[in-house]
N, CA, C and O atoms as a Maestro MAE file, in Angstrom:
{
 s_m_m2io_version
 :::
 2.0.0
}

f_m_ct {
 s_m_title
 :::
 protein
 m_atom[256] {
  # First column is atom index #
  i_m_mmod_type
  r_m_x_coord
  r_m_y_coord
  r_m_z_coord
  i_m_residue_number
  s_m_chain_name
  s_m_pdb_residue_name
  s_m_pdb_atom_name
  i_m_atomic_number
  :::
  1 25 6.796 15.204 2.920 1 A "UNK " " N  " 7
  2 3 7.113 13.851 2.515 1 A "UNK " " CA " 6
  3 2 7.540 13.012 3.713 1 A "UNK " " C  " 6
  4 15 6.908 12.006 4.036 1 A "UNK " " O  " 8
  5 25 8.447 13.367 4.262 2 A "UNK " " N  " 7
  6 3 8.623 12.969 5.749 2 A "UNK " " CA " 6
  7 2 7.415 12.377 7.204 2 A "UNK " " C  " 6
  8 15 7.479 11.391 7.938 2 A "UNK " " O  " 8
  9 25 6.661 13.227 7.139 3 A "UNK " " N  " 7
  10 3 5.337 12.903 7.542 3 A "UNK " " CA " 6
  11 2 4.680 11.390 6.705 3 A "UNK " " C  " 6
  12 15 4.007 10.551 7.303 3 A "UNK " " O  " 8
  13 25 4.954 11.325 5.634 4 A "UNK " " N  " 7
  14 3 4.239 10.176 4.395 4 A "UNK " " CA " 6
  15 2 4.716 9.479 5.276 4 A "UNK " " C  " 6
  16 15 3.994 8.993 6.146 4 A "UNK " " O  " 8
  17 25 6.250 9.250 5.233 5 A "UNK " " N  " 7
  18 3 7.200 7.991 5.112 5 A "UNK " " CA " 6
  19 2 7.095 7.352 6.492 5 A "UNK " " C  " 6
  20 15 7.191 6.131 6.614 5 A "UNK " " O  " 8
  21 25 6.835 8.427 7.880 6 A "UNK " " N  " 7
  22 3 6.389 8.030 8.891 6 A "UNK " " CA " 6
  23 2 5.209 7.731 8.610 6 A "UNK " " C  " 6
  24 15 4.872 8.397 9.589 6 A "UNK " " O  " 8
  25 25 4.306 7.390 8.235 7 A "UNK " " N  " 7
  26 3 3.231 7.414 8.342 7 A "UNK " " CA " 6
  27 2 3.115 5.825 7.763 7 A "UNK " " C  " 6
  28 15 2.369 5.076 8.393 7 A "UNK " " O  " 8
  29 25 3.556 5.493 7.032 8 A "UNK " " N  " 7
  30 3 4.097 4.453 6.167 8 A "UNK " " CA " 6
  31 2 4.877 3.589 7.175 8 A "UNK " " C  " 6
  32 15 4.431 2.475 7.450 8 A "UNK " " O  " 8
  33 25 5.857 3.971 7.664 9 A "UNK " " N  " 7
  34 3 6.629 2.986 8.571 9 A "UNK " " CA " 6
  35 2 5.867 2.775 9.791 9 A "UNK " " C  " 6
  36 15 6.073 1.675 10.304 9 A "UNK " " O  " 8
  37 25 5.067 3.507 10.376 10 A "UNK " " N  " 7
  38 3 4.196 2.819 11.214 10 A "UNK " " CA " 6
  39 2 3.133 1.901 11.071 10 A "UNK " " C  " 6
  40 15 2.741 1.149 11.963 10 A "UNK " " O  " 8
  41 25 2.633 1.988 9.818 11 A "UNK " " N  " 7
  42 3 1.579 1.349 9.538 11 A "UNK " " CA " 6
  43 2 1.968 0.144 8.837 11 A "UNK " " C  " 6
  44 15 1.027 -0.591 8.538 11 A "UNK " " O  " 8
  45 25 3.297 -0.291 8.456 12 A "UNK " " N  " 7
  46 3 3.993 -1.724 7.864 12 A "UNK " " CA " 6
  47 2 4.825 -2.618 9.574 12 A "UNK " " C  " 6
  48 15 5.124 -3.808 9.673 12 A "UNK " " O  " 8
  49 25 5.001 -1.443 10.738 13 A "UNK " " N  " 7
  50 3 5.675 -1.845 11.616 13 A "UNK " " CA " 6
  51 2 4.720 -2.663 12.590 13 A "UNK " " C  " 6
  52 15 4.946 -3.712 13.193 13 A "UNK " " O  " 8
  53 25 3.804 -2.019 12.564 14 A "UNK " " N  " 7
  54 3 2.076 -2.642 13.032 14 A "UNK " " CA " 6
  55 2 1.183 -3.749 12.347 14 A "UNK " " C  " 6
  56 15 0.611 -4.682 12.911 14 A "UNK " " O  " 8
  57 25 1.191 -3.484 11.208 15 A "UNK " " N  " 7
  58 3 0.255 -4.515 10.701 15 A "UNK " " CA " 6
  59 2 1.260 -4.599 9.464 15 A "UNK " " C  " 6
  60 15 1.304 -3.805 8.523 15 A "UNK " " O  " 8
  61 25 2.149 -5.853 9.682 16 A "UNK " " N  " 7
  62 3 2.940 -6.485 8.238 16 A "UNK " " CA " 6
  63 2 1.662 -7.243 7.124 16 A "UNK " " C  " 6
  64 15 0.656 -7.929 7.307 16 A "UNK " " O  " 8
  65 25 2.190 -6.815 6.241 17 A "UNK " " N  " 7
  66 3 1.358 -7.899 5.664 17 A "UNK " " CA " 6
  67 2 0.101 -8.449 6.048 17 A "UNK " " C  " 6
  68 15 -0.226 -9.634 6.105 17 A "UNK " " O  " 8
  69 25 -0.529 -7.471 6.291 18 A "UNK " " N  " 7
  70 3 -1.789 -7.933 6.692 18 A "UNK " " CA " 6
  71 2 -3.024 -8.384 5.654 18 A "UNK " " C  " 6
  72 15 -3.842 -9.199 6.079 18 A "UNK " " O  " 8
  73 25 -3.168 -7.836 4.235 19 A "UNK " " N  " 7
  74 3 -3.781 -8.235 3.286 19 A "UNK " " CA " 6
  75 2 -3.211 -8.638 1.996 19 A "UNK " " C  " 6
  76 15 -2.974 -7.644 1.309 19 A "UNK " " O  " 8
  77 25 -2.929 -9.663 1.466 20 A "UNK " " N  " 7
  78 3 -2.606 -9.523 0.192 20 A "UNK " " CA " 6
  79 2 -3.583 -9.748 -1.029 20 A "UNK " " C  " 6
  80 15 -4.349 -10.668 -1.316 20 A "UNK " " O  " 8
  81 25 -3.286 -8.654 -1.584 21 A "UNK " " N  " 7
  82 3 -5.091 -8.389 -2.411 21 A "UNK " " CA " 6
  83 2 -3.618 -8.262 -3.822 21 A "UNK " " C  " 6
  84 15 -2.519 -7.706 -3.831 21 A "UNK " " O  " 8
  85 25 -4.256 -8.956 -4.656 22 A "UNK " " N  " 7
  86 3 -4.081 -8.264 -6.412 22 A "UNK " " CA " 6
  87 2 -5.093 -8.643 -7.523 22 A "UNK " " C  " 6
  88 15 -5.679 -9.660 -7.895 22 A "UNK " " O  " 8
  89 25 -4.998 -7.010 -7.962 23 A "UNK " " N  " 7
  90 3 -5.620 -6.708 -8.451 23 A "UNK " " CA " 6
  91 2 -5.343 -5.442 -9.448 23 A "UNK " " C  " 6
  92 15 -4.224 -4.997 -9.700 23 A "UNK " " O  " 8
  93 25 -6.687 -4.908 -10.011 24 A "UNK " " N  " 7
  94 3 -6.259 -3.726 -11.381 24 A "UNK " " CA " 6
  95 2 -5.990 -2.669 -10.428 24 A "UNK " " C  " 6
  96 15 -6.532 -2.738 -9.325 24 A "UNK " " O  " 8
  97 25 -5.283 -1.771 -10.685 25 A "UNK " " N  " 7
  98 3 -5.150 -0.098 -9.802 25 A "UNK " " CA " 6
  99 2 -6.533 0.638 -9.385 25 A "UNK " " C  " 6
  100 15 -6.836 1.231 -8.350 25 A "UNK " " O  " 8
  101 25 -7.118 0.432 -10.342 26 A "UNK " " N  " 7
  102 3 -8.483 1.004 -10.243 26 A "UNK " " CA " 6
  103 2 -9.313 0.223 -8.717 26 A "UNK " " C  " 6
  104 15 -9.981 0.845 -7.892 26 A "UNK " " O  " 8
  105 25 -9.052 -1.061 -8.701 27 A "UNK " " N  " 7
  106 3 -9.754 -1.252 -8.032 27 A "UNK " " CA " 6
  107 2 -9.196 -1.504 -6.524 27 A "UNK " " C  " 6
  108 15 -9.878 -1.677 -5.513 27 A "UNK " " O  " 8
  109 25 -7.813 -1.482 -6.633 28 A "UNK " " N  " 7
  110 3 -7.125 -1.384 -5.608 28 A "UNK " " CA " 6
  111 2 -7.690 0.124 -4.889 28 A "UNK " " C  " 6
  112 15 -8.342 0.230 -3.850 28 A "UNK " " O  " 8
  113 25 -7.179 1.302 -5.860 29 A "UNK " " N  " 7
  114 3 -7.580 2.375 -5.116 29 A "UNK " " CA " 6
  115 2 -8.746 3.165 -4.493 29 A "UNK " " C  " 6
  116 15 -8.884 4.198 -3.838 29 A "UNK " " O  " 8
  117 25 -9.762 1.885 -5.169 30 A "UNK " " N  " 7
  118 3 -11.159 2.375 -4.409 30 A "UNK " " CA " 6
  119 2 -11.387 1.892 -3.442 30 A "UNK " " C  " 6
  120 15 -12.355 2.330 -2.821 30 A "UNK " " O  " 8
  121 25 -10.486 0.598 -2.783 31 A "UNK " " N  " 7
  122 3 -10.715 0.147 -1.758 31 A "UNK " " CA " 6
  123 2 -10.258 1.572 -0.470 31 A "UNK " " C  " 6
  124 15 -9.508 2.548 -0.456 31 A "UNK " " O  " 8
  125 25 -11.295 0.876 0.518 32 A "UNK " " N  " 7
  126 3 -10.793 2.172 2.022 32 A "UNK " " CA " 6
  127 2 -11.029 1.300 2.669 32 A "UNK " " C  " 6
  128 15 -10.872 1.754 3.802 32 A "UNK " " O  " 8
  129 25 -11.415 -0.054 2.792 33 A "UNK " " N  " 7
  130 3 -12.168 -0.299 4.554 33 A "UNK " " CA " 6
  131 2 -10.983 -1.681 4.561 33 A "UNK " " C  " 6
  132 15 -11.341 -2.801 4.923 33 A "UNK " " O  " 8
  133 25 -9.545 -1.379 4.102 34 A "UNK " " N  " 7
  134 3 -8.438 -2.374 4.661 34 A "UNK " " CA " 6
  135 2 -7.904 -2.152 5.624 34 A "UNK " " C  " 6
  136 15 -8.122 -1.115 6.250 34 A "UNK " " O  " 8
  137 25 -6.947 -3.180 6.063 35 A "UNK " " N  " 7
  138 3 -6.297 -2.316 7.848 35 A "UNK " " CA " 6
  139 2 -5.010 -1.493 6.800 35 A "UNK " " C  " 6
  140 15 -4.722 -1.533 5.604 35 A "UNK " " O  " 8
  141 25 -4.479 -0.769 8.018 36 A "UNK " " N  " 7
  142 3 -3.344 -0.304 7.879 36 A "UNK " " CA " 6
  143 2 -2.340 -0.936 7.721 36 A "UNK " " C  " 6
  144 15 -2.119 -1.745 8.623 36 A "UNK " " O  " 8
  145 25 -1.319 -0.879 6.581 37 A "UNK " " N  " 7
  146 3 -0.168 -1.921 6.262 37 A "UNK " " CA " 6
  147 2 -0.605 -2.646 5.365 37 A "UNK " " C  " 6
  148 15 0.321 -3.380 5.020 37 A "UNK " " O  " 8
  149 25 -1.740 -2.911 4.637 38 A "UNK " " N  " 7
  150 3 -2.381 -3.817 3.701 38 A "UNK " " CA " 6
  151 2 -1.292 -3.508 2.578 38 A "UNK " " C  " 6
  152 15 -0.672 -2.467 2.360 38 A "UNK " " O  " 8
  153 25 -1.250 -4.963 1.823 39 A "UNK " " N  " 7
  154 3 -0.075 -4.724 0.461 39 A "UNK " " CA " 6
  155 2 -1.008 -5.067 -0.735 39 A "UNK " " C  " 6
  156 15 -1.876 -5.938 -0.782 39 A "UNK " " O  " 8
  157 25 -0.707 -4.367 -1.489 40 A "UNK " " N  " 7
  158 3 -1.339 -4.997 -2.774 40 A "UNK " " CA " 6
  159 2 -0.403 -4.922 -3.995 40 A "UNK " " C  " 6
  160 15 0.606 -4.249 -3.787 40 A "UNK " " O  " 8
  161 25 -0.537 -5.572 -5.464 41 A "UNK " " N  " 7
  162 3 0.045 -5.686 -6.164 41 A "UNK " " CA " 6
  163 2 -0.722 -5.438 -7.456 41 A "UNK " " C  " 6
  164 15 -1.422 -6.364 -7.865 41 A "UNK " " O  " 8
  165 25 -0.679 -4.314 -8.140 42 A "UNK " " N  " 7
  166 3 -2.003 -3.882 -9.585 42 A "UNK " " CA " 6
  167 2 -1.156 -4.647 -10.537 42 A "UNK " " C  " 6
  168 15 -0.003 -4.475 -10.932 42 A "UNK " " O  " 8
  169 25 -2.414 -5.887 -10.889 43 A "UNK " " N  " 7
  170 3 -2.233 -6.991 -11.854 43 A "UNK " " CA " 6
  171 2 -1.589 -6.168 -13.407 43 A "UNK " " C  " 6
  172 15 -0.730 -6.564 -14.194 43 A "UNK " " O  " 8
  173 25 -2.472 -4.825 -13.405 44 A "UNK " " N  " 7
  174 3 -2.467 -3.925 -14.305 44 A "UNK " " CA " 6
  175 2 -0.994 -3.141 -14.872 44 A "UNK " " C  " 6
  176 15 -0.640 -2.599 -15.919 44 A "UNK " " O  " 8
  177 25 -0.342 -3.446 -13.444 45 A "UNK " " N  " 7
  178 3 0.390 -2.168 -13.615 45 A "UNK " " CA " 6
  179 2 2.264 -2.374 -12.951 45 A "UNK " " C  " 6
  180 15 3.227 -1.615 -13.064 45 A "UNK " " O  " 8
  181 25 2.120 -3.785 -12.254 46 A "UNK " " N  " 7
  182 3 2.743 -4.326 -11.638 46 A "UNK " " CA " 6
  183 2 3.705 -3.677 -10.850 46 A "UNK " " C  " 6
  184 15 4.903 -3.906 -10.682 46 A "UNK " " O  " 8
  185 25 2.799 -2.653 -10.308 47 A "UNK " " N  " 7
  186 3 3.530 -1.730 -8.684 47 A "UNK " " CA " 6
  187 2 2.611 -2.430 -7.766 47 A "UNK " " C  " 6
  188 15 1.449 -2.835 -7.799 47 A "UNK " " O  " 8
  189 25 3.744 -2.407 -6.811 48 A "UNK " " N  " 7
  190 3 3.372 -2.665 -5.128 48 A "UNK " " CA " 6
  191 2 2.523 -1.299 -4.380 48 A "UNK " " C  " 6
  192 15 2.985 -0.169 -4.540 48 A "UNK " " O  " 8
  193 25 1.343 -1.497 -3.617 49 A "UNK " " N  " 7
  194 3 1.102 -0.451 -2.921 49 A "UNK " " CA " 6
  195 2 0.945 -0.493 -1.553 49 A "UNK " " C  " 6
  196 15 0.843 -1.583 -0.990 49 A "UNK " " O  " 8
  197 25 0.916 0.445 -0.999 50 A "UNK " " N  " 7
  198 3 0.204 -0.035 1.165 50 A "UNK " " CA " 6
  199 2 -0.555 1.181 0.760 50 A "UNK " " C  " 6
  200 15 -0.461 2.153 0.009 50 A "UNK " " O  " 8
  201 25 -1.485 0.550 1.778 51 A "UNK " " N  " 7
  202 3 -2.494 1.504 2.353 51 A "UNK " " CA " 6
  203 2 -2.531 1.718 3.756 51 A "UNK " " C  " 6
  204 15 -2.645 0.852 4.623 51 A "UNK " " O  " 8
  205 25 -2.391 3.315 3.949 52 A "UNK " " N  " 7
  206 3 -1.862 4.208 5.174 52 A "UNK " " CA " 6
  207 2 -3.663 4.222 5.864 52 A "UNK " " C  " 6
  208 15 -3.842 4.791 6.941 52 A "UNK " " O  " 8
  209 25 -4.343 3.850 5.454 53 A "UNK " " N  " 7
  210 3 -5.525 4.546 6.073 53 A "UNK " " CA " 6
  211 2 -6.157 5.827 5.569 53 A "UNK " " C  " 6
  212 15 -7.384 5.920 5.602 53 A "UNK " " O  " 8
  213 25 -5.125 7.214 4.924 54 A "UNK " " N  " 7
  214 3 -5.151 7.724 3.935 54 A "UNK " " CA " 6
  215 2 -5.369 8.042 2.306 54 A "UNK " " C  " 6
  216 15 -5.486 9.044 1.600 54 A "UNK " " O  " 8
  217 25 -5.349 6.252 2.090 55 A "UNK " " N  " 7
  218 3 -5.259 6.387 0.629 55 A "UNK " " CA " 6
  219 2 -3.897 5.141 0.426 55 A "UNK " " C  " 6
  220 15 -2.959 4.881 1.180 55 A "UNK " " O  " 8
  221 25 -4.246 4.610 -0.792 56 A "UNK " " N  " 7
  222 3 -3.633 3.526 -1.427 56 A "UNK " " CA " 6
  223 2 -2.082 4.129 -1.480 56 A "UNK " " C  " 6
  224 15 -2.414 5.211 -0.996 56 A "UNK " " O  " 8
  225 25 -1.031 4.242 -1.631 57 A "UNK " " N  " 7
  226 3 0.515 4.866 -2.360 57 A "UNK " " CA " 6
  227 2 1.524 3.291 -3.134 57 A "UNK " " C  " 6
  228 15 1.480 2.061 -3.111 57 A "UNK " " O  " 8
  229 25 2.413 4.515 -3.796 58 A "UNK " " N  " 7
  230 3 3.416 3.186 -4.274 58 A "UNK " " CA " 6
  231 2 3.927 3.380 -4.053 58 A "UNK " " C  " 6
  232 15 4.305 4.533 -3.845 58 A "UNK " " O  " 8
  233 25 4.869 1.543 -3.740 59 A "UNK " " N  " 7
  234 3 5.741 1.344 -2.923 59 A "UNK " " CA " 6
  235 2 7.167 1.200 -4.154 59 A "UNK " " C  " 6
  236 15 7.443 0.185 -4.793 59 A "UNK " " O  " 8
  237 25 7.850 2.456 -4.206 60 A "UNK " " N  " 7
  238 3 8.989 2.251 -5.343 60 A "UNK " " CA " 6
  239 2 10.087 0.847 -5.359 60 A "UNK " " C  " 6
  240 15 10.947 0.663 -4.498 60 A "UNK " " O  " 8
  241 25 9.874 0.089 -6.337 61 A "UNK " " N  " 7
  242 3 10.442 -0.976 -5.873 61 A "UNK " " CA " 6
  243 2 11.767 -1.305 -6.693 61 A "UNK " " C  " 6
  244 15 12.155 -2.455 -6.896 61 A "UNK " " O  " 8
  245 25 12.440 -0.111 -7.156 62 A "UNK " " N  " 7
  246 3 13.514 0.093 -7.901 62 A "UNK " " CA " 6
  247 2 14.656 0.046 -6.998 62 A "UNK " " C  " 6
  248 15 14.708 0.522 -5.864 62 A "UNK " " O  " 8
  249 25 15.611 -0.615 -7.665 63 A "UNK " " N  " 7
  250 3 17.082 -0.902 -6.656 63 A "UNK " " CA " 6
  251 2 17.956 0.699 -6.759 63 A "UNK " " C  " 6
  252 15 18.178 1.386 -7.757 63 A "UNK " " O  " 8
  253 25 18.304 0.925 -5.385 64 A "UNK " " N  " 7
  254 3 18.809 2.462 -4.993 64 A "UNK " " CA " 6
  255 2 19.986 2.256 -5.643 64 A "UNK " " C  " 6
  256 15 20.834 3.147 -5.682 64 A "UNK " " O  " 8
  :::
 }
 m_bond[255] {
  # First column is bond index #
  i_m_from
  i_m_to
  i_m_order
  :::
  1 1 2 1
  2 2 3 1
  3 3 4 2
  4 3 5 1
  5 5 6 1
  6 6 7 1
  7 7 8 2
  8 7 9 1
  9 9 10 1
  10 10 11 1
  11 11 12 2
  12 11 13 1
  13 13 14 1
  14 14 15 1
  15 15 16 2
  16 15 17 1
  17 17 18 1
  18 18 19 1
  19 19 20 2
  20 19 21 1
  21 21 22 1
  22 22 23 1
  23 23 24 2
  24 23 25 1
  25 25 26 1
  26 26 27 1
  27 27 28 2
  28 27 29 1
  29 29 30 1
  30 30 31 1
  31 31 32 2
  32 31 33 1
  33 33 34 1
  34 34 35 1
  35 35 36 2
  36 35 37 1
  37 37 38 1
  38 38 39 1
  39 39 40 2
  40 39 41 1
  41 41 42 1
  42 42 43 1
  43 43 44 2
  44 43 45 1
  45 45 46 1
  46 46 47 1
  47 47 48 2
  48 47 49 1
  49 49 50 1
  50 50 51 1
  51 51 52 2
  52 51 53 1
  53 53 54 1
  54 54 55 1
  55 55 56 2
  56 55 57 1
  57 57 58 1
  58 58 59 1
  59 59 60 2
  60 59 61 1
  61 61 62 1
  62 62 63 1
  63 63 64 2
  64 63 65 1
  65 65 66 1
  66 66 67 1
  67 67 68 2
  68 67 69 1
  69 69 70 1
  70 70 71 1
  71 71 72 2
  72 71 73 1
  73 73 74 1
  74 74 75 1
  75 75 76 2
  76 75 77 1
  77 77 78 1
  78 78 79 1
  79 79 80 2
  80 79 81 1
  81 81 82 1
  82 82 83 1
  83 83 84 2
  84 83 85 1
  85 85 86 1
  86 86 87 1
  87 87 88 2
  88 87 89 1
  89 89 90 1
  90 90 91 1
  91 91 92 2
  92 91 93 1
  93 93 94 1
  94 94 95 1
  95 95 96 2
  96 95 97 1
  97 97 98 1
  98 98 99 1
  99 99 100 2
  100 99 101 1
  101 101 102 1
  102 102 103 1
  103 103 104 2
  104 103 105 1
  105 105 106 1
  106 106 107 1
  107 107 108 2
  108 107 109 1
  109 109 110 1
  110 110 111 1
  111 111 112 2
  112 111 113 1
  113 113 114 1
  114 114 115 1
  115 115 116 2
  116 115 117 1
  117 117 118 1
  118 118 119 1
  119 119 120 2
  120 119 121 1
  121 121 122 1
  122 122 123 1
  123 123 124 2
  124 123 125 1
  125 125 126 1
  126 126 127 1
  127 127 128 2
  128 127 129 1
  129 129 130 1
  130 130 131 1
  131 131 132 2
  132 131 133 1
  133 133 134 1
  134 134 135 1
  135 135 136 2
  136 135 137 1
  137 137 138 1
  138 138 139 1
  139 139 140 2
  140 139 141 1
  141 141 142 1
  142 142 143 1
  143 143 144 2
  144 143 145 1
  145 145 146 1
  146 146 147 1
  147 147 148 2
  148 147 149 1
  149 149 150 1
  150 150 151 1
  151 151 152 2
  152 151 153 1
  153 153 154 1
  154 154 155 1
  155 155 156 2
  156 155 157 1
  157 157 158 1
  158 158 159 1
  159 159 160 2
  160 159 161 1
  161 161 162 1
  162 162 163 1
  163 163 164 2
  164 163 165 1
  165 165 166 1
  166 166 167 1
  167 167 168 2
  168 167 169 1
  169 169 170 1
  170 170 171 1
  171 171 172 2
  172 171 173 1
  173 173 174 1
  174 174 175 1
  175 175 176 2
  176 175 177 1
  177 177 178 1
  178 178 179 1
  179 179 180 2
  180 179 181 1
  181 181 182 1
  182 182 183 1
  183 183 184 2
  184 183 185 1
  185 185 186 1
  186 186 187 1
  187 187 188 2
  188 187 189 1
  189 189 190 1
  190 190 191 1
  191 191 192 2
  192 191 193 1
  193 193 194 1
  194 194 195 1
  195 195 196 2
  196 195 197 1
  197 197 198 1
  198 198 199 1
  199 199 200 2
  200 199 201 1
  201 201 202 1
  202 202 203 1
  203 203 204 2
  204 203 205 1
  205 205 206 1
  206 206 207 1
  207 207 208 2
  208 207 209 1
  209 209 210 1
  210 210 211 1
  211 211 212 2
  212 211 213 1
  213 213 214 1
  214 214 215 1
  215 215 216 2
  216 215 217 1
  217 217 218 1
  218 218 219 1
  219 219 220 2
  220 219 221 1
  221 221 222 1
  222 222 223 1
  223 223 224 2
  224 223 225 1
  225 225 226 1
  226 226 227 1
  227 227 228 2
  228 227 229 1
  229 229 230 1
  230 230 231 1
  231 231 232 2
  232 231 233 1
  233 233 234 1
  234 234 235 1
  235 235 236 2
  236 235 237 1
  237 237 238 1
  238 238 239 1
  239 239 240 2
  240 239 241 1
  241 241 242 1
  242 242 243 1
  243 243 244 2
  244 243 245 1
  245 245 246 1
  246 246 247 1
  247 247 248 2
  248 247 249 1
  249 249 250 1
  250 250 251 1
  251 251 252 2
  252 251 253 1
  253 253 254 1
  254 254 255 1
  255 255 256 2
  :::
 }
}
């Protein structure tokens, strides 16, 4: 998991906000050819995600 989260903080520390796409989950997660750090928001489902270059993830947006 550790590996993720780096993986994640480099790729939001590099490219902020580089796409803002919303849309259904489905079609969020078929996307691959975004940069790294891309944000999206599933109209569907109303989670935040980035994409690592790896694959779409969610971004937990619940107060700690």
């Amino acid at each position: 998991m550790s590996s993720l989260v780096s993986l994640i903080g480099s790729s939001v520390n590099s490219s902020k906000g580089v796409v803002k796409i919303v849309a259904t989950e489905n079609v969020i997660k078929a996307r691959n050819i975004d940069p790294l750090g891309s944000l999206a928001l599933g109209s569907d489902t109303n989670k935040l995600y980035i994409y690592t270059g790896a694959g779409w993830f969610v971004i937990n947006t619940s107060p700690a």
